[in-house]
Phi, psi and omega in degrees: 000136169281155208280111173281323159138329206289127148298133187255149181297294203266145136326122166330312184240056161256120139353306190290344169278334097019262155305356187242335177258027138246123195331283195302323183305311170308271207312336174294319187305337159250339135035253177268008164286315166295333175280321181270009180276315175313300188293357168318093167344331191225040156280015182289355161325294195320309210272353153314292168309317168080340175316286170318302184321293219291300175216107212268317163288305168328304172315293185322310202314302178311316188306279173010282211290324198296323178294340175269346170304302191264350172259003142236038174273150151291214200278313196280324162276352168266019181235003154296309211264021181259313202290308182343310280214287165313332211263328209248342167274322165286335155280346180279348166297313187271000186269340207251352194105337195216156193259155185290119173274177205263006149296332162290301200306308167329325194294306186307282175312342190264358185288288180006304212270312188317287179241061150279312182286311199305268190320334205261306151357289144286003171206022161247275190175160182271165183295163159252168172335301205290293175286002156278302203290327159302304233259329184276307114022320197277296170304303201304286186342294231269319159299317165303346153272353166262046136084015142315100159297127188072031177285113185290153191294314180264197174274314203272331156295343200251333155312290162342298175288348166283326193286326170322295235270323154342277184302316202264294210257016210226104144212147171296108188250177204280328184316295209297311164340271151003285192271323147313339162300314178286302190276009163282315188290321196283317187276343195083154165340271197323294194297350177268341185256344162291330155339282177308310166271003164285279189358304186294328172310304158335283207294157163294150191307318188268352158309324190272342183300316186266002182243036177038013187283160172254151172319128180321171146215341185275344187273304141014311195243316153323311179292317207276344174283321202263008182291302208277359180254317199302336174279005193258341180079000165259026173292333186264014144245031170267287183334303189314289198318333173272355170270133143356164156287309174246032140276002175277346155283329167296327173291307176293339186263332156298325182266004187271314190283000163295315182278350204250339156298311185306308178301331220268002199269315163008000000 
């Protein structure tokens, strides 16, 4: 971003802005995200709300616009829109009796880092050190303002603490059902099975372990084709052709504010 005098939540020249202003790459990240958000020990939360379940992609669009609110924001509004964030959780805490714990929100936040680091991989180039250890760095902030504790500094201590988190919080329940039952419907045949194998491209072992998936093979030469367009710059409309219908405008209005973040970041 160019320099305004406003202190920035995320540094001008992070990786993480980088990945968060290009379009395909965000939709992989929930993606596979969606596949390790079903197994979440304390998603039966969605279904309290009833929000997700109900409109699953719609949902997607909003988490997107809140997380981009906040890593191109300056200092002082992306700590607005965290407590904002805070403020929605607590009412939805105090409607039900009970509090969301902080392994789900950590759950939450590290799928973030995950397949932030994941998706940007498979359709960029791999990270250095030095920028994973950002992107996590990035992340850690934005939990330290929802009062999350013992968020690791680096990538490689933070690794550690995922695998945990894996192992400890994660299984397949009648939710996960449910809610993949919703992106079949919300999405169509075709378009829920292109879903699946980006997912397997995606997802962590034990994530593919417990949703039974097998390594993609059907994606592999496809990914590696929209690799060789995607340098041609005609890649978004393959994204288009793969949206809903009426998601195609929230996708084009996602890829305008990406494009118009990426200049002021110039």
């Amino acid at each position: 971003m160019k320099n305004t005098g406003l202190e920035k939540f995320v540094d001008d020249n992070s990786i993480v802005l980088k990945i968060w202003s290009t379009t395909d790459v965000t939709l992989f990240i929930f993606a596979g995200a969606s596949a390790e958000f079903a197994l979440n020990k304390e998603v039966d939360w969605l279904f309290y709300t009833g929000k997700l379940p109900a409109d699953p992609i719609g949902r997607l669009f909003s988490t997107i616009a809140y997380a981009q609110q906040i890593i191109f924001s300056g200092n002082g509004a992306a700590l607005a829109s965290i407590d904002k964030i805070n403020s929605i959780h607590a009412g939805i805490e105090a409607s039900r009796g009970r509090q969301i714990s902080m392994a789900a929100y950590k759950d939450v936040l590290y799928m973030l880092i995950f397949y932030s680091i994941s998706a940007y991989e498979l359709l960029e180039r791999k990270l250095t050190s030095a920028e994973k250890d950002e992107v996590v760095s990035s992340f850690k902030r934005i939990g330290e303002r929802m009062h999350l504790n013992g968020i690791p500094d680096n990538y490689a201590d933070w690794k550690q603490y995922y695998s945990m988190h894996l192992n400890s919080n994660l299984v397949y329940s009648h939710y996960t059902e449910k809610l993949f039952k919703q992106y079949r419907k919300n999405l169509g045949w075709f378009r829920y099975l292109i879903l699946i194998e980006v997912q397997k491209l995606l997802v962590s072992d034990r994530v593919r372990e417990l949703l039974g998936f097998r390594k993609s093979i059907i994606m592999k030469l496809p990914v590696s084709i929209y690799n060789i367009v995607r340098n041609f710059k005609i890649h978004k409309r393959v994204i288009i052709s793969l949206v809903p219908e009426k998601f195609k405008q929230q996708v084009e209005e996602l890829d305008q504010l990406n494009t118009d973040n990426r200049e002021r970041a110039a």
